[in-house]
C-alpha distance (Angstrom), angle and dihedral (degrees) to the residues before:
residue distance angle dihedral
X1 . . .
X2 4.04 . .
X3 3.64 82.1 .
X4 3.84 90.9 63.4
X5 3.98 98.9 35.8
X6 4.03 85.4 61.6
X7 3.81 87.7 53.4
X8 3.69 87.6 53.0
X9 3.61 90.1 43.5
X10 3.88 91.9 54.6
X11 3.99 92.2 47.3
X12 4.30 87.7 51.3
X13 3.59 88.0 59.6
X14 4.02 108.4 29.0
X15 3.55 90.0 48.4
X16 4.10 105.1 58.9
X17 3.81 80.8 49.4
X18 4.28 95.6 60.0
X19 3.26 99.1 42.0
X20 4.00 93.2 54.3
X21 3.84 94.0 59.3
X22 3.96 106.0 88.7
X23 3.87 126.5 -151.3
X24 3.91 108.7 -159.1
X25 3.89 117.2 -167.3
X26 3.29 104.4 152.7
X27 3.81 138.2 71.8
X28 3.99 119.0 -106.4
X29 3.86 135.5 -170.0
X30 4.43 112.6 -61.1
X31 3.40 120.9 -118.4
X32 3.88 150.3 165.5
X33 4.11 126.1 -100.7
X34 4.09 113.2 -119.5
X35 3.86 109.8 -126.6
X36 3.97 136.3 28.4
X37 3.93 90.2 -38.7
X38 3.90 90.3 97.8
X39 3.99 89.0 -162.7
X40 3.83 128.2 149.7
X41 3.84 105.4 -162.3
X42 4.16 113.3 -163.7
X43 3.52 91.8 -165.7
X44 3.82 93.3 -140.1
X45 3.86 87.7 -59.5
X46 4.16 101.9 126.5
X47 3.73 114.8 -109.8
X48 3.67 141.6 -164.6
X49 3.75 121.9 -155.2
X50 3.81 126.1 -155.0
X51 3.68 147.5 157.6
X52 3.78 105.1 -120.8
X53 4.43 112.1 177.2
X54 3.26 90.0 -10.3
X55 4.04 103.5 -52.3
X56 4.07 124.6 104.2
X57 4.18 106.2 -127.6
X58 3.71 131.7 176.6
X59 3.14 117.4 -133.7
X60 3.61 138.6 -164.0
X61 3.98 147.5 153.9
X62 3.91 103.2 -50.1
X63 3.97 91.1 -4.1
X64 3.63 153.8 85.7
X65 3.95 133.5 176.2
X66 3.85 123.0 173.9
X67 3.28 103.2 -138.7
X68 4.35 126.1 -161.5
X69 3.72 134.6 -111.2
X70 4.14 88.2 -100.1
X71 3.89 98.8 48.8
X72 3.84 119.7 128.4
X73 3.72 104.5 -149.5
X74 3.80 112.3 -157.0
X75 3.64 119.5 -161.3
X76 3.81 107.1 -159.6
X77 3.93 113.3 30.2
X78 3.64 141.6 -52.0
X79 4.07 123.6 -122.0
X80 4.13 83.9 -63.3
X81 3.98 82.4 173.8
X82 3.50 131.1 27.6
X83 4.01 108.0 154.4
X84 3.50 110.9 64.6
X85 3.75 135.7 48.0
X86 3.79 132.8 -107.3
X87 3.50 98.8 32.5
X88 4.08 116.5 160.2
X89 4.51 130.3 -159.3
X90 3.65 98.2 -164.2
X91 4.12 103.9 174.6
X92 3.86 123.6 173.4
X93 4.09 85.8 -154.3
X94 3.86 150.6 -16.0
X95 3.69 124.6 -145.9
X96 3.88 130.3 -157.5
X97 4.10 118.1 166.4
X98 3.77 112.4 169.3
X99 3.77 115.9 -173.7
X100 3.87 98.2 171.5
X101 3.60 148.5 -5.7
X102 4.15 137.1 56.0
X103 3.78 125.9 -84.3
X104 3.56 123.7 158.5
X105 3.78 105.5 -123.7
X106 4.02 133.8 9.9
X107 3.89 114.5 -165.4
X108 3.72 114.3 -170.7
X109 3.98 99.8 -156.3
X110 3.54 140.4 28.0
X111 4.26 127.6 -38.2
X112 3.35 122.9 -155.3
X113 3.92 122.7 172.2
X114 3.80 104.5 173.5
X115 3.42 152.9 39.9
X116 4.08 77.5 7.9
X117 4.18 87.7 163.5
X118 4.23 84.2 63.6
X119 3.50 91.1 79.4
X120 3.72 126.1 76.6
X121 4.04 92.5 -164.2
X122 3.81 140.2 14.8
X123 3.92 111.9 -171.7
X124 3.59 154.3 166.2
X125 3.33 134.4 169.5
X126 3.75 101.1 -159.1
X127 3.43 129.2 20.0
X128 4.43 113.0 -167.9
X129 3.86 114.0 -168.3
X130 3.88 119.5 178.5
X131 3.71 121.2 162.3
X132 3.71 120.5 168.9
X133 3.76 125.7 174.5
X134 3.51 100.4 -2.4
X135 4.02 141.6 114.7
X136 3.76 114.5 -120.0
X137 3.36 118.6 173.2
X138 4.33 88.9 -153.3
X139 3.30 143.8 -16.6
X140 3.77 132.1 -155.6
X141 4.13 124.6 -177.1
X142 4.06 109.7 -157.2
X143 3.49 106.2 16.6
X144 3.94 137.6 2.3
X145 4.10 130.1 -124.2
X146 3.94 98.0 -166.0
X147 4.08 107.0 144.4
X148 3.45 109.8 -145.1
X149 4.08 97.3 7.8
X150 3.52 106.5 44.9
X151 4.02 118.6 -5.8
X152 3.95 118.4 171.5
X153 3.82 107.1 -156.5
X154 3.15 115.1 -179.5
X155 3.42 118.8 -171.0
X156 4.69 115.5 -106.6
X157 3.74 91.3 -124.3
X158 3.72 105.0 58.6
X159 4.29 87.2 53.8
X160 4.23 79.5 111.6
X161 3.38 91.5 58.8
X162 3.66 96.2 47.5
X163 3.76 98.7 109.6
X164 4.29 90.2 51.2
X165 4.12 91.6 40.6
X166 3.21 116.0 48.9
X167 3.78 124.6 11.2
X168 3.55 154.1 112.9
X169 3.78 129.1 -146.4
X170 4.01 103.5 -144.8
X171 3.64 131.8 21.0
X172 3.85 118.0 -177.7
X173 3.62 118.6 -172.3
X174 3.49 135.7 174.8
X175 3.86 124.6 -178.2
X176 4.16 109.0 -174.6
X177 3.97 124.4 171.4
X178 3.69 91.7 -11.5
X179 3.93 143.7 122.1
X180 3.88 132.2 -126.3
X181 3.70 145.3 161.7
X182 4.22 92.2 -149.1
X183 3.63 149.8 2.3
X184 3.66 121.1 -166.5
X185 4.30 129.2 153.7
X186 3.69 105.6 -161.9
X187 3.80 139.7 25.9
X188 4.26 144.3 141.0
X189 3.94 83.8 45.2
X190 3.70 108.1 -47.1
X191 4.00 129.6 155.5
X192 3.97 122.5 -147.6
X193 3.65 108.3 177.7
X194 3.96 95.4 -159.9
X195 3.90 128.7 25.5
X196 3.87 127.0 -176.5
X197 3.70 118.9 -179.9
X198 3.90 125.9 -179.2
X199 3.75 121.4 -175.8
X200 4.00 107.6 -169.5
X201 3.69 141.4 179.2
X202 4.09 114.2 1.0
X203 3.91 96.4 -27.3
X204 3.42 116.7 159.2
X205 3.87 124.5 -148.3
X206 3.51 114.0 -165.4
X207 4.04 135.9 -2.6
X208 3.96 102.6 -98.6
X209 3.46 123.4 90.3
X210 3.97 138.1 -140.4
X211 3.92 111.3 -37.3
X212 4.27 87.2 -38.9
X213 4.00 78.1 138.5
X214 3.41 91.9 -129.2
X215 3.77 102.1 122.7
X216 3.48 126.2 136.9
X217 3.88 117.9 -151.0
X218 4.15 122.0 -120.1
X219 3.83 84.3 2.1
X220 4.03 120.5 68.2
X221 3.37 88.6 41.1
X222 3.82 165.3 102.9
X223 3.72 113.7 -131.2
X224 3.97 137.7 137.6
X225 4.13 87.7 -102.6
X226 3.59 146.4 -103.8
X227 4.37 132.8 -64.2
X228 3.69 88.2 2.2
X229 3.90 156.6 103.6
X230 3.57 135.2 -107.6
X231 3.62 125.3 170.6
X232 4.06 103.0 -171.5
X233 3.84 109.4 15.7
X234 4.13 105.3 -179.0
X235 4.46 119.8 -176.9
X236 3.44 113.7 -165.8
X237 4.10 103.4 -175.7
X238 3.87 112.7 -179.9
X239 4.18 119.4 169.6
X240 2.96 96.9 -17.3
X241 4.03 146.6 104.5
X242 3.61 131.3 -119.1
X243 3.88 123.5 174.6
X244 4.27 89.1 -153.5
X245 3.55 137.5 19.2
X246 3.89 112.1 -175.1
X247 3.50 148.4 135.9
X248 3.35 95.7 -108.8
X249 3.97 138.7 -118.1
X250 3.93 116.2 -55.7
X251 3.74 95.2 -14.7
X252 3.64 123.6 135.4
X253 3.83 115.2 -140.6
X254 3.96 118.7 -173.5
X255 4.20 88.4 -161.6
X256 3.69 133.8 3.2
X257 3.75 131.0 -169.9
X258 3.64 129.4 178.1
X259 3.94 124.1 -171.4
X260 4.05 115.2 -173.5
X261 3.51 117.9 173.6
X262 3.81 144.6 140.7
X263 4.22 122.3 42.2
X264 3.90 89.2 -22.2
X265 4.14 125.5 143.9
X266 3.95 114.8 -156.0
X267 3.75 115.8 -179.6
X268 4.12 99.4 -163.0
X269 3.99 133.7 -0.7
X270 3.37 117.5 -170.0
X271 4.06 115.4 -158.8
X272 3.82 87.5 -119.6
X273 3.38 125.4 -39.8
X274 3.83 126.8 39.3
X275 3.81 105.7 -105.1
X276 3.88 121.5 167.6
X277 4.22 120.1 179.3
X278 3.88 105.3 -106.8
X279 3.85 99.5 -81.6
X280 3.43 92.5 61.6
X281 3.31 107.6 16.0
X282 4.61 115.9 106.0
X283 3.73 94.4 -104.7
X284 3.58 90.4 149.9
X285 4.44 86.7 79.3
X286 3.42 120.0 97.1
X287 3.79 123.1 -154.1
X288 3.90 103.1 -154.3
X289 3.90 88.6 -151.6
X290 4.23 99.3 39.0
X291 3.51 100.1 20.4
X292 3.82 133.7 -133.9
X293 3.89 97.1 -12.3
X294 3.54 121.6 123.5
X295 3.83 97.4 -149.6
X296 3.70 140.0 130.8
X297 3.85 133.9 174.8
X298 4.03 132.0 -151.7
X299 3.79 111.4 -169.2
X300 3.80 99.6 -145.6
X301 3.93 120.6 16.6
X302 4.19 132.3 -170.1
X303 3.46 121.8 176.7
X304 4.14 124.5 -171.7
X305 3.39 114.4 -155.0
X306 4.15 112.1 -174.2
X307 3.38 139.5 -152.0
X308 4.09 113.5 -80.8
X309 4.10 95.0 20.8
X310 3.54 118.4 136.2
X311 3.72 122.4 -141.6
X312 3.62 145.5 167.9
X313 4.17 89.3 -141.4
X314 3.64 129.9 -79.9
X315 3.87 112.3 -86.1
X316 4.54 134.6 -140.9
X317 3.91 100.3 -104.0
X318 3.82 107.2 -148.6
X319 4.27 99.8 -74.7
X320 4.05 83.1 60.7
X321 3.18 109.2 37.3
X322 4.03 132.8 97.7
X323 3.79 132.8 -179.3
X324 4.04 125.6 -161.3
X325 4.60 80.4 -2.4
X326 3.73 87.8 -57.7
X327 3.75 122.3 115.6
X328 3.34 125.3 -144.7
X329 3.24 99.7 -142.6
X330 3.27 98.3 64.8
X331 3.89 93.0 44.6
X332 4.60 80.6 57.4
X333 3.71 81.0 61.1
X334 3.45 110.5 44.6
X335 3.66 79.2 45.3
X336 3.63 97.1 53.8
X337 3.57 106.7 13.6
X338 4.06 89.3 152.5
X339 3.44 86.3 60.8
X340 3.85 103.8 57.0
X341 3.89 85.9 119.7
X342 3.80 95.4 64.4
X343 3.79 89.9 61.6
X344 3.92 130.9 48.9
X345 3.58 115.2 -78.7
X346 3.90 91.9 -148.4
X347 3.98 99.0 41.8
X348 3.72 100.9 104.9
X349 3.51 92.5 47.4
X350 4.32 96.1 40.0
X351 4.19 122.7 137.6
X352 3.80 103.2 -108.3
X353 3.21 110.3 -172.0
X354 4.36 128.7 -168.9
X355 3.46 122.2 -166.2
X356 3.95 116.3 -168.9
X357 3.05 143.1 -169.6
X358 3.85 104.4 157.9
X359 3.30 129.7 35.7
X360 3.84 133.4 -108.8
X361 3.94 112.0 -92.1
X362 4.24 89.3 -143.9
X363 3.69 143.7 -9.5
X364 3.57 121.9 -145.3
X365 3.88 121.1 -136.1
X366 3.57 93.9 -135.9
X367 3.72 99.4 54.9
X368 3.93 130.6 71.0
X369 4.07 108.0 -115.7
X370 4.03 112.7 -146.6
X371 4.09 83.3 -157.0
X372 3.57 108.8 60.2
X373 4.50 115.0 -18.1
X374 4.52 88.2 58.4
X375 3.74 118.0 70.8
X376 4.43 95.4 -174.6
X377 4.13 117.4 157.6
X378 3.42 82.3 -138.6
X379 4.10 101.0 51.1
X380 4.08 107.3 79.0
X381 3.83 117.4 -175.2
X382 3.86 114.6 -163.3
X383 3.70 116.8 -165.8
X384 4.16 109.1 -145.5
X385 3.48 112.4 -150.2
X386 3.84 120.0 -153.1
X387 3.98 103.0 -110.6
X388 3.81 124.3 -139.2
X389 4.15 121.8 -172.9
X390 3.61 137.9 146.1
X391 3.71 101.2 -88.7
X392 4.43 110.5 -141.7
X393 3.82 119.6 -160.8
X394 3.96 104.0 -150.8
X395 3.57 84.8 -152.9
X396 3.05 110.9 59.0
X397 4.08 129.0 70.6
X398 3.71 121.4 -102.0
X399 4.34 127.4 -164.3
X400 4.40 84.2 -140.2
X401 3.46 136.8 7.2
X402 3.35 121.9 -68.7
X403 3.84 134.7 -152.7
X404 3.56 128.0 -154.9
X405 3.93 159.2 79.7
X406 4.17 127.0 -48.1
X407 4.12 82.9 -147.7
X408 3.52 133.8 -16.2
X409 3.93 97.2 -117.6
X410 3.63 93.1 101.6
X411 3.33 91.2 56.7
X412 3.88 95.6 58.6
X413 4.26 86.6 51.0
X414 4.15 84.4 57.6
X415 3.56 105.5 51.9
X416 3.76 88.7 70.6
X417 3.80 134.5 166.3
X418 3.85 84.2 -76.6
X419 3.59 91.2 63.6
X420 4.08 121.1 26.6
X421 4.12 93.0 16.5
X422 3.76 90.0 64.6
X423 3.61 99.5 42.2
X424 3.65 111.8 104.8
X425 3.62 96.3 -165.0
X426 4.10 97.3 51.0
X427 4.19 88.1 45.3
X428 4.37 91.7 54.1
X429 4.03 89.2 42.1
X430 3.64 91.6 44.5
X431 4.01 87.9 54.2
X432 3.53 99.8 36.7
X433 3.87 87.3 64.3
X434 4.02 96.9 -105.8
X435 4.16 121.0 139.4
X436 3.38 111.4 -113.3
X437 3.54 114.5 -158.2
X438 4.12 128.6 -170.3
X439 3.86 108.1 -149.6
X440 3.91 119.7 -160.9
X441 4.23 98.8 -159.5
X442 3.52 116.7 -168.8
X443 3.22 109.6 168.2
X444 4.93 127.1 155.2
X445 3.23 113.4 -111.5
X446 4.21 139.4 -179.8
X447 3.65 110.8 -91.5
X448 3.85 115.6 -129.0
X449 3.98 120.0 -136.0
X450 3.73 91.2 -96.5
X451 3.61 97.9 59.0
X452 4.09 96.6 41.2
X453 3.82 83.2 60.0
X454 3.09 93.8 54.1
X455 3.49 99.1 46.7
X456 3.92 87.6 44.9
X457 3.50 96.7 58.0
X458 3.83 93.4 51.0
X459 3.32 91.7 51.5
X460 4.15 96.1 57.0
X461 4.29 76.0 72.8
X462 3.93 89.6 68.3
X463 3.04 131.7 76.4
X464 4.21 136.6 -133.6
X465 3.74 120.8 20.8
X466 3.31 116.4 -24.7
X467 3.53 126.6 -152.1
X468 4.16 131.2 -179.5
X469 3.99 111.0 -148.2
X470 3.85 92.7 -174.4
X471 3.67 146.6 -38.3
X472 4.27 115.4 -117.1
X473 4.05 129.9 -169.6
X474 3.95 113.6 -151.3
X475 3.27 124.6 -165.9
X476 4.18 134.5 -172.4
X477 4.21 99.9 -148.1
X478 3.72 127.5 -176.6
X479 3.65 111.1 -150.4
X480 3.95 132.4 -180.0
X481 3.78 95.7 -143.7
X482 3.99 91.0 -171.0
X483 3.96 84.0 59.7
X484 3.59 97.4 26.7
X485 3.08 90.1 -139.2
X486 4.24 127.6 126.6
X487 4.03 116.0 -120.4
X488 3.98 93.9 -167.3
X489 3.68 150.2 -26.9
X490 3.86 110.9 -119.0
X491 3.85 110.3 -140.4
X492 3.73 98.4 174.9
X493 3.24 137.7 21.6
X494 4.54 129.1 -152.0
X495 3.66 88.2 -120.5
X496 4.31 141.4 24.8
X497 3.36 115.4 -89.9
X498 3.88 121.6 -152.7
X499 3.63 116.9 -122.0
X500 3.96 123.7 -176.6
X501 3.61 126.5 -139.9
X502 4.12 123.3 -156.9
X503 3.55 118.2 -148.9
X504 3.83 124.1 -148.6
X505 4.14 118.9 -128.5
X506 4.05 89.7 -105.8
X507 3.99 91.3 52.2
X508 4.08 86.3 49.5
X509 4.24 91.0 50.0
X510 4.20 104.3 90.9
X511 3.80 115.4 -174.4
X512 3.68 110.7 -113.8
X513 3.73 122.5 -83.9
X514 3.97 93.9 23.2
X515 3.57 127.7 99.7
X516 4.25 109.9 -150.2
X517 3.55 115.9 -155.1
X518 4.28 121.1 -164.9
X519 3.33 119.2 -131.4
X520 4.31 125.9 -174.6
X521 3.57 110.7 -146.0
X522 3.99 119.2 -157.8
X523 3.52 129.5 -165.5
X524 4.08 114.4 -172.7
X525 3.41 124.6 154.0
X526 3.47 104.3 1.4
X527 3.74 90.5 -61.4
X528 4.13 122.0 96.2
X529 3.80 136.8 -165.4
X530 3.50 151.8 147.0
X531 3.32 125.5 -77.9
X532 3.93 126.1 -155.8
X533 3.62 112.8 -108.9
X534 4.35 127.0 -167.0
X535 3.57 117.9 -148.0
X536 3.66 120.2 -142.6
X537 4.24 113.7 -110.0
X538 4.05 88.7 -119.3
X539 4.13 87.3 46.0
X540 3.72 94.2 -130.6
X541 3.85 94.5 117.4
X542 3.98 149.2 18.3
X543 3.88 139.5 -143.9
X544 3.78 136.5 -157.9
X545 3.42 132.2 162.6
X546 4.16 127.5 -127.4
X547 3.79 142.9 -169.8
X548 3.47 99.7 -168.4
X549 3.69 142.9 40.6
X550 3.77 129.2 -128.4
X551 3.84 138.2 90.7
X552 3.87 125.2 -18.2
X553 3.55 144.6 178.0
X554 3.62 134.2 -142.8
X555 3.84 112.1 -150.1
X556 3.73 133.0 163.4
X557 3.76 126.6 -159.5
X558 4.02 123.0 -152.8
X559 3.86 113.0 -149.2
X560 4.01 120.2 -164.3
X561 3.46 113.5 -119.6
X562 3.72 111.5 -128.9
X563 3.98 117.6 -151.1
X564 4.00 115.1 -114.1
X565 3.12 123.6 -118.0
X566 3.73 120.1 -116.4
X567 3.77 125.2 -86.3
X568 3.88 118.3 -123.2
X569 3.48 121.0 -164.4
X570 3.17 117.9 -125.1
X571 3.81 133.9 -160.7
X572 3.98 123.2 -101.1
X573 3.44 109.0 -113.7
X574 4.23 124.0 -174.2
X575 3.28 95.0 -140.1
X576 4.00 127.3 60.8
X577 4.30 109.3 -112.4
X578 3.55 119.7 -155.9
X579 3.90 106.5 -130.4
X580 3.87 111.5 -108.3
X581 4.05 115.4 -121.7
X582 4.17 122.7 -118.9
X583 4.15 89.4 -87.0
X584 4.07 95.0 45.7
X585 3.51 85.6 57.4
X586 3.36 99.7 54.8
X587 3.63 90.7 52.3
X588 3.59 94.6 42.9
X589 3.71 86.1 63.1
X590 3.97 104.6 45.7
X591 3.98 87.9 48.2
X592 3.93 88.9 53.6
X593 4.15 75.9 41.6
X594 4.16 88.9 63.5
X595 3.61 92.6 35.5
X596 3.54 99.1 65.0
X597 4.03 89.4 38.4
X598 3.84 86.8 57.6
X599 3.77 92.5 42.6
X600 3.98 94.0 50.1
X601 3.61 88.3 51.6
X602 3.68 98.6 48.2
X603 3.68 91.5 49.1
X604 4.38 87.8 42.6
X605 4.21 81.5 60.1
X606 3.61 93.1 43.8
X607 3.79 99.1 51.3
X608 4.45 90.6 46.7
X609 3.89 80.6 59.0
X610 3.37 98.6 53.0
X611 3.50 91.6 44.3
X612 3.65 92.1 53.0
């Protein structure tokens, strides 16, 4: 009996306890904090925010709230329990579209600000961010770091159980025609497993402007955060300007890639995290768990830089970079050796990879440039050339054949590392700011003596009547059009490159009873041969693939067709029978001949006997 009066005893007390710890996974009505907070919280429920007469409102299904210039607006919710323990936010998605109007922050998941170690989980699954035409003074995806609005503390010790905590597994963002001070995804701790980021159409990222010097680190800027995780971190930038592109400040990123292109103005990228030697560097942040380091690390890094861009240079984030011959990385892990687990094990040694297309505008002194001051096994520069070939349409008609390209991608995979990387001349032009240009020529041209021989005497190999429509010289140039000057004449290339040939209406017309087959003759370095060709299924054009780049020849070859004889059927036999030759069968058939003379007889005699 006492034994079952302390089980009662046990349920009185445990059970209070589990039914105040609340799980929230769905969406409830938006509304707006009481007091100096200044927050609009949607509470999951999708929003849209726009100026209307003059006044910013939020509006939603079966709601509207004008909201003021200082408003945070937070997508997921807002510390909706604080006193108890073991409290979970379990959302399948936030949504935030702004098409007008000024706040001064958006926040696409969930903000808590107290009592953060009373809940067991904080989660989203996917966080959507669109602003258009708006001011927003920042904008953060997973968590928030607003002091004195909005302030997510979490606590140093539960940094190992970032990843389980507090997380989210998408966050799509897109920022188009708008203004802010600072984009950032993660911070205090926080995980997002995937993180897409476009910046479109005269945005502007930050308040400094083109190499003014002026830049502040983990602030005027777009980066992947601060004290968190991110396991895919992707910047698409796209006319626009952005004083600092960056990993961020103590965040760990398993891959980063960052794509600028278009009319767009970026002060400083840093290949991954945001590193700055000790004058300028933000010494004044302290990491609870790694102390007063401003570091980060990204495990594997690309960055695309296109045509037209203009940059100050691209910059060593922390796992590169090295002041006085000392690296800082290694001083973090002297430091912190215990800690080697926090990090990524593979940073130091990550691929980063630049792609270029334009050179940087200026280098500072003080800084460490990934594109020409580092010399890293595991840093590759390419240098992208801007590609010019005749372009062929196989489907459309053409008055005489016609040589050239379908696009010019494949020409960009070709002109590899083996190629433009090692070629002093294209790397100096490239960084002195000239336009490089790689020029596939194709161009007929009259064949001297030597080269009809040659072709002749190949030819005596094929069969039918053989035919030469025209002899061609191709050629793979590198030219510095600022200059206008060439930089080299590519003979061969690491790998075949597909070339399209158009064939006029006469070239398609074969005589009847003749079969015409095309053949591309090559002649390079003295040596010639055939090269196999594919005809198109409607016959209008050809392809064939080459390596190098000299003279050809475009022949055809017209074959009689000869009728086939017709099939017999023969009889199955079991047993394999040697076919007879021309005289067996001529005495095959006169003994058969005597056989049935014998046989008529003996059945002549039989039938007088039965008459008898």
């Amino acid at each position: 009996m006492k034994k079952l009066l302390k089980g009662l005893m046990v349920l009185v007390v445990l059970v209070p306890m589990m039914v105040s710890a609340k799980e929230i996974t769905e969406a409830s009505e938006p509304y707006y904090l009481d007091g100096a907070a200044n927050t609009f919280v949607a509470n999951g429920t999708p929003i849209v925010i726009e100026e209307i007469d003059g006044v910013t409102y939020a509006i939603w299904d079966g709601g509207k709230q004008a909201l003021n210039a200082g408003t945070v607006v937070v997508g997921g919710y807002y510390n909706p329990e604080v006193d108890e323990s073991g409290n979970v936010i379990d959302l399948d998605s936030t949504s935030i579209t702004m098409n007008s109007g000024k706040v001064f922050a958006i926040h696409g998941g969930n903000a808590i600000d107290a009592k953060v170690e009373s809940y067991d989980r904080i989660h989203v699954n996917t966080i959507n961010m669109s602003i258009k035409n708006a001011d927003v003074t920042e904008i953060s995806g997973v968590s928030m770091t607003y002091k004195g609005v909005s302030d997510t503390v979490v606590p140093a010790e539960m940094f190992d159980n970032a990843k389980e905590f507090y997380t989210a597994d998408k966050v799509n963002f897109t920022f188009d025609n708008s203004t802010t001070k600072r984009i950032y995804f993660t911070s205090s701790y926080t995980y997002a497993k995937d993180v897409l980021v476009n910046v479109l159409n005269n945005s502007v990222v930050g308040e400094t402007g083109i190499l003014d010097g002026s830049v502040v680190v983990a602030y005027n800027s777009l980066s992947a955060g601060t004290n968190g995780f991110i396991d895919n971190y992707v910047v698409n930038v796209e006319d626009s300007k952005v004083t600092q592109v960056d990993g961020g400040l103590r965040v760990m990123i398993q891959n980063m890639e960052v794509n600028i292109a278009g009319d767009s103005e970026i002060d400083y990228i840093f290949a991954g995290s945001a590193y700055r030697e000790v004058s300028k560097s933000n010494q004044a942040t302290t990491w609870n768990k790694l102390g007063n380091i401003a570091y980060g690390q990204v495990g594997n890094m690309i960055i695309n830089i296109a045509k037209g861009v203009k940059y100050n240079n691209i910059y060593a984030g922390f796992q590169f970079a090295s002041l006085n011959g000392n690296s800082e990385y290694d001083k973090f892990y002297e430091t912190f050796d215990d800690l080697v687990a926090a990090g990524l094990s593979n940073a130091k040694t990550a691929l980063v990879t630049i792609n270029i297309a334009q050179s940087p505008m200026e280098s500072e002194n003080t800084l460490e440039s990934m594109i020409s001051d580092i010399n890293l096994d595991n840093v590759v520069v390419n240098y992208i050339t801007e590609v010019k070939a005749p372009i062929v349409d196989a489907t459309e008609g053409v008055l005489e054949v016609a040589i050239g390209v379908v696009n010019t991608d494949d020409l960009n995979i070709f002109l590899d590392d083996n190629i433009l990387n090692n070629n002093a001349e294209v790397k100096d032009a490239i960084n002195a700011g000239d336009t490089i240009t790689t020029n596939l020529e194709i161009t007929k041209i009259e064949a001297n003596e030597e080269l009809i021989d040659k072709v002749n005497t190949l030819l005596e190999e094929i069969t039918g009547n053989k035919i030469v429509v025209g002899y061609y010289n191709i050629e793979l140039l590198i030219n510095n059009t600022t200059l206008n000057t060439t930089l080299g004449n590519i003979t061969e290339l690491t790998n075949p490159l597909t070339l399209t040939v158009l064939l006029p209406e006469d070239l398609q017309q074969v005589s009847e009873g003749y079969t015409r087959t095309y053949y591309m003759l090559r002649e390079h370095d003295g040596k010639i041969e055939v090269l196999d060709t594919t005809v198109a299924s409607d016959g209008k054009s050809l392809t064939f693939e080459t390596d190098k780049f000299s003279n050809y020849a475009l022949v055809y070859s017209d074959v009689l067709i000869e009728d086939d004889e017709p099939v017999i059927d023969e009889p199955v036999i079991d047993e394999p029978v040697e076919n007879p030759s021309t005289n067996d069968s001529v005495g095959v058939f006169m003994t058969l001949g005597a056989i049935s003379v014998v046989g008529l007889a003996t059945a002549t005699v039989v039938l007088k006997k039965r008459h008898n």
